[in-house]
Structure formats: C-alpha cells, structure tokens
N, C-alpha and C positions, 0 to 999 in steps of 0.2 A: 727626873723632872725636865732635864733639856731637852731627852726625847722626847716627851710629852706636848713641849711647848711647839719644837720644830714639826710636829708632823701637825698642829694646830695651824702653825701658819700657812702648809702645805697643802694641807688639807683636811681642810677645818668640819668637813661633816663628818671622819675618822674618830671613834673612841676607841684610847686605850687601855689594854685589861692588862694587871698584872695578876701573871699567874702562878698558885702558891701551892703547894703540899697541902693537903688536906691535915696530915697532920701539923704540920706547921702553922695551918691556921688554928688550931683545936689550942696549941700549947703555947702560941705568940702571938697572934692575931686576936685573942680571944681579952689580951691584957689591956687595964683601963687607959693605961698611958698611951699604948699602944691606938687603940680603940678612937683615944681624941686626935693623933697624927695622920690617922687615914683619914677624921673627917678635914683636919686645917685643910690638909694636901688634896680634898676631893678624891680621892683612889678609887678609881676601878677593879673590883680585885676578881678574881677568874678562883673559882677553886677546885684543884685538880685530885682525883686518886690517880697514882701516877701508874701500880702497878697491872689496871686495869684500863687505864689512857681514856678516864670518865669524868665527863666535869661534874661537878657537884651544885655549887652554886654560883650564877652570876650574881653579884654584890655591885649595886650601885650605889 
C-alpha cells in the first residue's frame, strides 16, 4: 500500500498491478473474504502462469 500510494504522488497517471500465481489466485484469491479485501483496497491484480511467463488475466 505505501508503494501504491508513493508512486500515486509520483506519478499519478501509473497503475499498479500485483502480480499473482495463477494458482494462487484459483486457491486464495478466489476466497469470499479474501474477495471483499481486494475490493476495500481497490487492487489491481495481474494474473500470471509462471511456468509459461503468460499473463492470464488483467483484474481491475
């Protein structure tokens, strides 16, 4: 979040993506708690298969 906020003041037309395990998001990302914390926090999340270096989906 602090980096989020600092590169906001830096340079505020920059969005950032956190980038996740595809599985990672299937088995943690997918949870409802989970779910309502990425929207409080606005997250951008990037989702990657890693062992192909493929992004899957951009999530805004």
């Amino acid at each position: 979040m602090l980096y989020r906020n600092l590169i906001s003041l830096i340079e505020p037309e920059y969005q950032i993506y956190l980038a996740i395990k595809d599985s990672i998001y299937e088995n943690f990302f997918q949870r409802e708690s989970i779910q309502a914390i990425v929207k409080i926090n606005q997250l951008l999340l990037l989702v990657v298969e890693m062992e192909k270096e493929k992004i899957l989906q951009w999530i805004d």
